[in-house]
PyMOL CGO cylinders between C-alpha atoms (Angstrom):
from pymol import cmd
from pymol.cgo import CYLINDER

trace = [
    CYLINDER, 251.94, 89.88, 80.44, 248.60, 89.78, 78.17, 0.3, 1, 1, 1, 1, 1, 1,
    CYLINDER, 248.60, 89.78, 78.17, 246.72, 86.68, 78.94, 0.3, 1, 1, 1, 1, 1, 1,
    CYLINDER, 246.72, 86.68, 78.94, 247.00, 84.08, 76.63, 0.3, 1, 1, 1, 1, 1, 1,
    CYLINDER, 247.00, 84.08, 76.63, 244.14, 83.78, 74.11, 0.3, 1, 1, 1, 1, 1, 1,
    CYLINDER, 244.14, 83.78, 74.11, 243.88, 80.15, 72.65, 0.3, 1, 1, 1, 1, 1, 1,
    CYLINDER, 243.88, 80.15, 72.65, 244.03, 79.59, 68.76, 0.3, 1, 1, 1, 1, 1, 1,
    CYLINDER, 244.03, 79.59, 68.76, 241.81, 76.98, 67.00, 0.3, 1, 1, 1, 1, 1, 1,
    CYLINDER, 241.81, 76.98, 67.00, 243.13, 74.68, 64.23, 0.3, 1, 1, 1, 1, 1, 1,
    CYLINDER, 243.13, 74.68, 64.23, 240.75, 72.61, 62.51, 0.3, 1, 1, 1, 1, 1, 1,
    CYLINDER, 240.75, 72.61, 62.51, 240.94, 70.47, 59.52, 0.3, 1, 1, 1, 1, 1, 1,
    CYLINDER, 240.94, 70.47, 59.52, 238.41, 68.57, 57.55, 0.3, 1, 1, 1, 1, 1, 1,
    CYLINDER, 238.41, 68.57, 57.55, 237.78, 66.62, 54.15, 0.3, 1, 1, 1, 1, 1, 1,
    CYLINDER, 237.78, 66.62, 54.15, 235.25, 68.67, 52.10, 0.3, 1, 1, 1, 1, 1, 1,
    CYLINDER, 235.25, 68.67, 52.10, 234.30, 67.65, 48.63, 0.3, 1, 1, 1, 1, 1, 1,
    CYLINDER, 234.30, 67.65, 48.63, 237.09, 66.08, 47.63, 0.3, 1, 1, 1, 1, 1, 1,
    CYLINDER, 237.09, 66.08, 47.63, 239.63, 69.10, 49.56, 0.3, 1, 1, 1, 1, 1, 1,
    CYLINDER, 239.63, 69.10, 49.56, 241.49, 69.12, 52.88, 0.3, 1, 1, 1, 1, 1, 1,
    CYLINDER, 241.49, 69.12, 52.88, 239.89, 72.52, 54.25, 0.3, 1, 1, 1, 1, 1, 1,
    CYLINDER, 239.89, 72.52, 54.25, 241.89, 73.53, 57.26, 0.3, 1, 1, 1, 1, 1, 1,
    CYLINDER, 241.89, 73.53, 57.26, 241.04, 77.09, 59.72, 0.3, 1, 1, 1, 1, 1, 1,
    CYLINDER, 241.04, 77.09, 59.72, 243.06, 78.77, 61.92, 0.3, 1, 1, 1, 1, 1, 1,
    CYLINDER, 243.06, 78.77, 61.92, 240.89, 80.56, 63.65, 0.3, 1, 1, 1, 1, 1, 1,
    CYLINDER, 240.89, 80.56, 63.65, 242.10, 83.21, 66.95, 0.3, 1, 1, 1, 1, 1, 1,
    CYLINDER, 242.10, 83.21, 66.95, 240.05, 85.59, 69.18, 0.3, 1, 1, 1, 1, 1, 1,
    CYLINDER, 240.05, 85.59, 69.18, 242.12, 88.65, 68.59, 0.3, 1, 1, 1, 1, 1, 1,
    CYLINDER, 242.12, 88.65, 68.59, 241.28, 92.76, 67.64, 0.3, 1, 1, 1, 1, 1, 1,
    CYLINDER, 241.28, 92.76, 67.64, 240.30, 91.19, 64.00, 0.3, 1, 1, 1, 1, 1, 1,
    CYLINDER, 240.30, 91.19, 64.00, 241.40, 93.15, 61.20, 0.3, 1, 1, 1, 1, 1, 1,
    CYLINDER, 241.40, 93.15, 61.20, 239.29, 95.96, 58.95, 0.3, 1, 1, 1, 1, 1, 1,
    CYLINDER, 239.29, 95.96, 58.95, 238.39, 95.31, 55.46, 0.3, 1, 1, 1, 1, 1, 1,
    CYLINDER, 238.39, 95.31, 55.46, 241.36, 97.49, 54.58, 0.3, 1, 1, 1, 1, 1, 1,
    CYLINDER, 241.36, 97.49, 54.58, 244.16, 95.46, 56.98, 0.3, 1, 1, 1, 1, 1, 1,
    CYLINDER, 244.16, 95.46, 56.98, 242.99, 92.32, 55.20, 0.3, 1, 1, 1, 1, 1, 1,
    CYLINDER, 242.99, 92.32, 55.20, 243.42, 93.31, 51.60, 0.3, 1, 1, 1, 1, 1, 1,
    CYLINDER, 243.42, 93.31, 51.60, 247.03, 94.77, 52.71, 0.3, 1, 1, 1, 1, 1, 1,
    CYLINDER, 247.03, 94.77, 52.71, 247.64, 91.66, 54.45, 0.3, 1, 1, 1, 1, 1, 1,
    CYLINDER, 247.64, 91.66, 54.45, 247.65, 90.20, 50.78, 0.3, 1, 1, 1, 1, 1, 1,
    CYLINDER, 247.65, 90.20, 50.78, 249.89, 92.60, 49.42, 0.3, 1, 1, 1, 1, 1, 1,
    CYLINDER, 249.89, 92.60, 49.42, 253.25, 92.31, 49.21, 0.3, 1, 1, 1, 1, 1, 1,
    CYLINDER, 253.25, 92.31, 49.21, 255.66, 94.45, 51.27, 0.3, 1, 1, 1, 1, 1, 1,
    CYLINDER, 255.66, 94.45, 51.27, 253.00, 95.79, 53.29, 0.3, 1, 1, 1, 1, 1, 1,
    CYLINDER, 253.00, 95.79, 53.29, 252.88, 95.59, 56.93, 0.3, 1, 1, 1, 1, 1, 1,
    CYLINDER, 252.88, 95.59, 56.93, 251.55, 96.75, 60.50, 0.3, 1, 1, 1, 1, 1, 1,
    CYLINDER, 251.55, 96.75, 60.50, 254.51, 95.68, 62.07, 0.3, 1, 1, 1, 1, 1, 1,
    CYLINDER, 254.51, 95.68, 62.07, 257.48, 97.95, 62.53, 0.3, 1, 1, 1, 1, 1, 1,
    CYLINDER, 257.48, 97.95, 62.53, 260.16, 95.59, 61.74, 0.3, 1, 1, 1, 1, 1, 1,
    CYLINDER, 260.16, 95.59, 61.74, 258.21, 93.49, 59.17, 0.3, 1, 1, 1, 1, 1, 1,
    CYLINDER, 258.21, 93.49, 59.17, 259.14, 92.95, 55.53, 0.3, 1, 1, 1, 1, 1, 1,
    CYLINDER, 259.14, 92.95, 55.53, 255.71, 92.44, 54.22, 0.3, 1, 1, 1, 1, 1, 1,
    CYLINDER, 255.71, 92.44, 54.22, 256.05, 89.08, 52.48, 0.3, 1, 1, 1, 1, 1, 1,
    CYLINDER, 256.05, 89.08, 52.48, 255.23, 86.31, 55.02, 0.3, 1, 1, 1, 1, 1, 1,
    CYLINDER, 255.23, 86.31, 55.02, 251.25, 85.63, 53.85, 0.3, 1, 1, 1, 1, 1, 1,
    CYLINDER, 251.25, 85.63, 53.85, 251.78, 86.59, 50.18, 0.3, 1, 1, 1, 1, 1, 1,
    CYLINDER, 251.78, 86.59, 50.18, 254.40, 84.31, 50.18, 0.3, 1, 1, 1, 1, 1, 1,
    CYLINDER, 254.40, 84.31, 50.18, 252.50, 81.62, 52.11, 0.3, 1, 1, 1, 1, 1, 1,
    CYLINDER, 252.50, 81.62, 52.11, 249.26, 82.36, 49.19, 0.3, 1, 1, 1, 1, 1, 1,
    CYLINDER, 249.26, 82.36, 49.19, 252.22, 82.30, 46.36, 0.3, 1, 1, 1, 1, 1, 1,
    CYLINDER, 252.22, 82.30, 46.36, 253.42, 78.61, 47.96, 0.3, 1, 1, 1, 1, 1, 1,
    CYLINDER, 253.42, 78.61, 47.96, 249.53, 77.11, 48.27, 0.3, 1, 1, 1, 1, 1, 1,
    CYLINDER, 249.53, 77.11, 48.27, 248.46, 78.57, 44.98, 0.3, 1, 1, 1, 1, 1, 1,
    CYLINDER, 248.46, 78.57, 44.98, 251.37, 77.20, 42.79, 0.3, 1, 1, 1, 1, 1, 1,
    CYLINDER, 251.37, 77.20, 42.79, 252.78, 74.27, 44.83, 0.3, 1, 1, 1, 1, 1, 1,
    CYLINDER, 252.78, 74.27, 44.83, 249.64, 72.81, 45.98, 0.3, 1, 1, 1, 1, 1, 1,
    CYLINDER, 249.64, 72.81, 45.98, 246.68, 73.60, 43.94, 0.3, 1, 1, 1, 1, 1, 1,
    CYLINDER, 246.68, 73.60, 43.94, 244.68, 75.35, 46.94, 0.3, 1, 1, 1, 1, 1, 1,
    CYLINDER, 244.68, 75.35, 46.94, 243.68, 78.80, 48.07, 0.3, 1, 1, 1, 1, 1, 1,
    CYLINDER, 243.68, 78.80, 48.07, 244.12, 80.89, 50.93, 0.3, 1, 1, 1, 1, 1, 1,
    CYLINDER, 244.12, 80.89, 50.93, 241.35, 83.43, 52.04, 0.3, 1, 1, 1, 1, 1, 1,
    CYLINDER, 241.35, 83.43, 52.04, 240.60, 85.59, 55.27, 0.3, 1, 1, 1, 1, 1, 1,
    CYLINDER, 240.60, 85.59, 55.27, 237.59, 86.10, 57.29, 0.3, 1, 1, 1, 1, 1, 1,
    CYLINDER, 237.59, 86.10, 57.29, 237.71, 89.02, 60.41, 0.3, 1, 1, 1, 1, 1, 1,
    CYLINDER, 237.71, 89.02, 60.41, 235.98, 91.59, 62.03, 0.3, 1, 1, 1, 1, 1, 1,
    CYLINDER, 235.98, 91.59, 62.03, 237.20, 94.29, 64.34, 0.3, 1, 1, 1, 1, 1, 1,
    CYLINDER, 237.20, 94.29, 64.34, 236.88, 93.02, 67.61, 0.3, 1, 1, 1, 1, 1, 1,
    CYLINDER, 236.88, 93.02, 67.61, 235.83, 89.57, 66.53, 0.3, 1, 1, 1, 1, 1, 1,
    CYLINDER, 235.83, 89.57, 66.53, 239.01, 88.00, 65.41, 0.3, 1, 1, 1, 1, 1, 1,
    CYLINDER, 239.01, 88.00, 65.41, 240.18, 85.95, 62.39, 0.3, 1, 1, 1, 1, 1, 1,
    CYLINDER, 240.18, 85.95, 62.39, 240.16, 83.18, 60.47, 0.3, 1, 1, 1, 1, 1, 1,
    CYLINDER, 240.16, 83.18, 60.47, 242.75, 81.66, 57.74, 0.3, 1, 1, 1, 1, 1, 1,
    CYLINDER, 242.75, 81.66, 57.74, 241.01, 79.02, 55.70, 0.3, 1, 1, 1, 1, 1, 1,
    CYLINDER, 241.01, 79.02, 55.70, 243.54, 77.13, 53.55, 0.3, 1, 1, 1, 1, 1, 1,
    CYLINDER, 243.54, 77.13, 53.55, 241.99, 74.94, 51.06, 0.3, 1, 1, 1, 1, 1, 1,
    CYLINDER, 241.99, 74.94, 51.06, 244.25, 72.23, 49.01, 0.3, 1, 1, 1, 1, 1, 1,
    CYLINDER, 244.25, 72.23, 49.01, 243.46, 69.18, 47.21, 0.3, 1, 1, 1, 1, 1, 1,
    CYLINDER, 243.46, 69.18, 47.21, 245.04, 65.62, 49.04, 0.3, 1, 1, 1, 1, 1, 1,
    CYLINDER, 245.04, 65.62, 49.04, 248.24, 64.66, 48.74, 0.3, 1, 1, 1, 1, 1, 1,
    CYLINDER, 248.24, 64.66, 48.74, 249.35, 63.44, 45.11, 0.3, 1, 1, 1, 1, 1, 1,
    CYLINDER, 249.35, 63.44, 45.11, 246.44, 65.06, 43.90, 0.3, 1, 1, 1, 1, 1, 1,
    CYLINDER, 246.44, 65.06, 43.90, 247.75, 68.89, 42.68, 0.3, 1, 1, 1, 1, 1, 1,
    CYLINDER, 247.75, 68.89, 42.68, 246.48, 69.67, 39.41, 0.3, 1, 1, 1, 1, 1, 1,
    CYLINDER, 246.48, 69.67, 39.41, 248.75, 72.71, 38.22, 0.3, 1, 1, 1, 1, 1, 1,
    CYLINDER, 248.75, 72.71, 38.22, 246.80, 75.18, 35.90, 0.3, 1, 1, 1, 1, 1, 1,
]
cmd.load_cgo(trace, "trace")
């Protein structure tokens, strides 16, 4: 069995916007991995569909007023910063 590696989840009021990180220790992804991780139907995975984090940017976009965005390096890991105004405070656009 791998060793476990721990995942960080942080969350913070910034300007006005709930900013929260997931943040792991992993391989990372390349620039390439990251922009495919976007795009739906693509996947690493052999059994995957391909829809699970455009889906989850789709949802936080148009439900919630926020973003999502990635941040990784080979080797270094990756972080998921949502970003989405309070509660009772979506403005739809």
């Amino acid at each position: 069995m791998d060793s476990l590696r721990p995942i960080r989840v942080t969350a913070q009021l910034h300007e006005g916007l709930v900013a929260i990180a997931v943040e792991d220790s992993g391989c990372g992804m390349s620039a390439e991995a990251q922009r495919d991780a976007l795009t739906l139907f693509a996947t690493s995975k052999p059994h995957g569909t391909g829809f699970g984090l455009p889906l989850a940017v789709k949802i936080i976009e148009s439900e919630h007023g926020g973003r999502l965005s990635i941040e990784s390096a080979k080797g270094r890991g990756t972080i998921i910063r949502i970003v989405i105004p309070p509660s009772g405070q979506v403005s739809v656009a």
